[in-house]
C-alpha positions in Angstrom: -14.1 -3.9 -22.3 -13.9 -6.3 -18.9 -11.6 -5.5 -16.4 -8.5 -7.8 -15.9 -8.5 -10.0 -13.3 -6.6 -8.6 -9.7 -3.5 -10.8 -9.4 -4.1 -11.8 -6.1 -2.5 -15.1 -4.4 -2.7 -16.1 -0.7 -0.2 -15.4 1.5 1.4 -12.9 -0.8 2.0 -9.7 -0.1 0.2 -6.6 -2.4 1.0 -3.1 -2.8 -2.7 -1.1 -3.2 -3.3 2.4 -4.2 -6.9 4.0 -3.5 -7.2 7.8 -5.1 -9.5 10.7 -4.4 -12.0 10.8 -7.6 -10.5 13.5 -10.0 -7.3 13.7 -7.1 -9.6 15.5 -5.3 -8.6 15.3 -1.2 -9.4 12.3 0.5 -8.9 14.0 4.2 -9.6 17.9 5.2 -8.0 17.5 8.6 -6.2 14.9 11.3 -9.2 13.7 12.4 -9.9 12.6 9.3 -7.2 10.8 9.1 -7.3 9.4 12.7 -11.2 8.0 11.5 -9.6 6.4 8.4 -7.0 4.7 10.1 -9.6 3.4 12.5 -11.8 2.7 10.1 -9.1 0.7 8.2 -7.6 -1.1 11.4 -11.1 -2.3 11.4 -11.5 -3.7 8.4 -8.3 -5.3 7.8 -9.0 -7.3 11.1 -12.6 -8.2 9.7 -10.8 -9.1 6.7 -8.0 -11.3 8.0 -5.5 -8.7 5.6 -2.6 -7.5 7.9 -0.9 -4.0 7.1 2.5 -3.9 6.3 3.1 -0.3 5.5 0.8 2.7 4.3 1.0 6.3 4.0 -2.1 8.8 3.8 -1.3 11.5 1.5 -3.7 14.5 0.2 -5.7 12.9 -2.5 -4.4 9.3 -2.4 -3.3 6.2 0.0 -0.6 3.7 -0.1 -1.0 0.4 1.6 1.2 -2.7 1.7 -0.6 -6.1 3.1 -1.1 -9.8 2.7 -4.2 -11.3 1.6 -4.5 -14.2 4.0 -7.8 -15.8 1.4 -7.9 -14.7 -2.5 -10.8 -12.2 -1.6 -9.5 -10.8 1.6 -8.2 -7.0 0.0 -11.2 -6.7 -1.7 -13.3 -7.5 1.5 -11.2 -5.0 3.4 -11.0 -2.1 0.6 -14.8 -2.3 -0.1 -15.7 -1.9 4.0 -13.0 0.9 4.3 -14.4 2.9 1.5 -18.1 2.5 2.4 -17.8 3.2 6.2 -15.2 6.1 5.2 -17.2 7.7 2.8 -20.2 7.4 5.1 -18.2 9.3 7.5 -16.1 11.6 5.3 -20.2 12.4 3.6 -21.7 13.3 6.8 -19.1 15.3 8.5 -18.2 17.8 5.8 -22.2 17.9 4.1 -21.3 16.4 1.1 -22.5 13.5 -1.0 -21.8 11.4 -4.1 -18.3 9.6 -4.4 -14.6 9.8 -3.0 -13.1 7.5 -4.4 -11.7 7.0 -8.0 -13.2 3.9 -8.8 -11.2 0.8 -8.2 -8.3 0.9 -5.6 -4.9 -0.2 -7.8 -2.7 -3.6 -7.2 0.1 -5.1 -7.9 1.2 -8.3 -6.6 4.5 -8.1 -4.3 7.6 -10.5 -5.1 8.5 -10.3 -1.7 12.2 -11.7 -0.9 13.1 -9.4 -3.8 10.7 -6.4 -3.4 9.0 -6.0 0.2 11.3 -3.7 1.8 12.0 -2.0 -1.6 8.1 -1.0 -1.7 7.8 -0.1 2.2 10.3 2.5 1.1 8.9 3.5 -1.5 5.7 3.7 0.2 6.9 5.5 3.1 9.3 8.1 1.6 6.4 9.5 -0.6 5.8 12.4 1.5 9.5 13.5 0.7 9.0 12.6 -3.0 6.2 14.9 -2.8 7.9 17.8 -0.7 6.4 17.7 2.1 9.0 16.5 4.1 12.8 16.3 4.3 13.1 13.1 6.0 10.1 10.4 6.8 10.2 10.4 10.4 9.0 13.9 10.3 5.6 13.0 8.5 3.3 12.0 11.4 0.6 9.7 8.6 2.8 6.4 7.4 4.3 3.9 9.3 7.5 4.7 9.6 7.9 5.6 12.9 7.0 2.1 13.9 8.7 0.4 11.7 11.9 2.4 11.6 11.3 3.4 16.0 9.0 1.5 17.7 6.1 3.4 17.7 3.4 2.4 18.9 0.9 1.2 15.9 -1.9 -1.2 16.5 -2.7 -1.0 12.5 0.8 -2.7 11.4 1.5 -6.7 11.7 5.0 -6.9 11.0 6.3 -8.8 7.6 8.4 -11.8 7.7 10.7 -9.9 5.6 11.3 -7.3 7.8 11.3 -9.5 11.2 14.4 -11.1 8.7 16.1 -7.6 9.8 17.6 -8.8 13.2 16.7 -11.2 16.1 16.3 -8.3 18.2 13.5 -5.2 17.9 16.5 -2.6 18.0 18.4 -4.2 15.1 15.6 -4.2 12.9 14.7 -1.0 13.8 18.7 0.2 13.2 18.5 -2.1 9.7 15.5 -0.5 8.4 16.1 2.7 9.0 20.0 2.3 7.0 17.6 1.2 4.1 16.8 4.9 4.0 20.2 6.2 3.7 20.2 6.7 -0.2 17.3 7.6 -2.3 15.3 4.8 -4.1 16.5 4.7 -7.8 14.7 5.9 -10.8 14.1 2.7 -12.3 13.1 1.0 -9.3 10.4 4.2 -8.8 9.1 3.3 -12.5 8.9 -0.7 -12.2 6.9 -0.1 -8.7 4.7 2.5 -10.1 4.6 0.8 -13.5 3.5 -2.7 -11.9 0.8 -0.9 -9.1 -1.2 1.2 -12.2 -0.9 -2.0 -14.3 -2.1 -4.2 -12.0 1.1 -6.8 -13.0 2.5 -8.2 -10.6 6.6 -7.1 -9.6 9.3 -9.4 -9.6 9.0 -13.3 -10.1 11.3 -12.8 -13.0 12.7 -16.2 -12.4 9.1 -18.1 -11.1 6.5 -16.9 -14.1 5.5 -20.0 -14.8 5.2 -21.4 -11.5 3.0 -17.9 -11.1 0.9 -18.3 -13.7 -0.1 -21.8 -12.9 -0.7 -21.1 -9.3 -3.3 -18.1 -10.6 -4.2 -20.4 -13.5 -4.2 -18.1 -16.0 -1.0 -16.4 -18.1 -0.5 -12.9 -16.8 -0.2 -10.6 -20.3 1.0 -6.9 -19.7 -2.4 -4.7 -20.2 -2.7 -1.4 -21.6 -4.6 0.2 -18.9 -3.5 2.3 -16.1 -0.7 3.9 -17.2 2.5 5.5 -15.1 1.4 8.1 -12.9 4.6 9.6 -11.3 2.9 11.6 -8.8 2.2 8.5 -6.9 
C-alpha cells in the first residue's frame, strides 16, 4: 500500500518525530548528543528549515520547525540521519540502521497550536520521569527559550517573539505557560495528529487547506497513538 503524502506547506510550521528502529537508543552518551545537535544545526541551515523546539530523548527526537520550500524537512531529516548514523556506526562498531524508517509529521496550526506543542515537546523528559521540572534536563530547548541560553540551533517563532517586545518578557511569558500540566486531550490530539501524519488544528480553514495542498486530507489508519512519545 503507498505511503500518504507528508502534509507539508511553506512557511508552516511542523512537529517531526524520528525514533530508534525497534526504540532501540539513538545516543549512548553526551557526545552523542553534542554530534547530533551539530550535525542537525547543519543541516537545517543547508536546508533553509529553522528549529523551533526539540528535545533528544533515549530512543526518540522531537523537533518543531518551518519548512521554508515544500521539500526542505525532508532535505534536512535525510542529511541528519545519513551523517548521524555514519557517525553513530563508526564510533560504537556497529552497522546497519538507527533509525525506524520514516521520521513522523504533523502539520502545525500555529496561532492555535505552536506554543501548545513546544510544550509538549519540551516537558517530555518530565512526562517520561526523568525530570521534575524542564529546566533541569540539559537536551531540549528550554533553557533558551524559557532563559536565554545560549542556542545557535533555535531561530525563534513568530509565535513566540508575539510573547513580549522585550527578551525578558518572553522569556517570563513562556515560562508561566509551564505552570499547569498540558491536558490529556490536548497530549492525545498532538500525539494522535504527529503518528497520523494529519495535520492539527485548521478546524475553521479545511478547505482553504486542502486547496492550498491540492488534495482533501482523509484521516489514515496508519500510525497509530503511541503515548510514550
Amino acid at each position: 500500500m503507498p505511503r500518504p503524502p507528508r502534509t507539508v506547506l511553506p512557511g508552516h510550521t511542523l512537529h517531526l518525530i524520528q525514533r530508534g528502529n525497534n526504540r532501540s537508543s539513538c545516543f549512548v552518551d553526551d557526545q552523542d548528543r553534542a554530534c547530533y545537535l551539530a550535525t542537525l544545526h547543519h543541516s537545517s541551515e543547508r536546508a533553509r528549515c529553522p528549529i523551533h523546539a526539540y528535545v533528544l530523548m533515549t530512543n526518540h527526537v522531537h523537533l518543531l520547525v518551518t519548512a521554508n520550500e515544500a521539500r526542505a524537512p525532508a532535505r534536512m531529516m535525510q542529511a541528519l540521519g545519513r551523517n548521524y548514523v555514519r557517525y553513530f556506526n563508526e564510533r560504537h562498531g556497529r552497522t546497519g540502521t538507527l533509525w525506524e524508517g520514516r521520521y513522523r509529521s504533523a502539520l502545525i496550526d500555529s496561532e492555535r497550536y505552536f506554543l501548545q506543542c513546544s510544550r509538549y515537546v519540551e516537558t517530555n523528559p518530565v512526562r517520561a520521569g526523568l525530570v521534575r521540572r524542564p529546566g533541569e534536563y540539559a537536551w531540549s530547548s528550554f533553557r533558551s527559550n524559557a532563559a536565554g541560553r545560549p542556542d545557535e540551533l533555535l531561530r525563534r517563532h513568530p509565535a513566540y517573539l508575539a510573547l513580549g517586545r522585550r527578551e525578558s518578557t518572553r522569556h517570563e511569558a513562556y515560562r508561566a505557560l509551564f505552570e499547569t500540566p498540558l491536558d490529556s486531550p490536548l497530549l492525545d490530539a498532538i500525539r494522535c495528529a504527529t503518528n497520523k501524519g494529519m495535520p492539527l488544528g485548521f478546524d475553521d480553514r479545511r478547505l482553504d487547506l486542502e486547496r492550498a495542498l491540492g488534495r482533501p486530507l482523509s484521516r489514515g489508519k496508519h500510525g497509530g497513538d503511541r503515548r510514550g512519545a
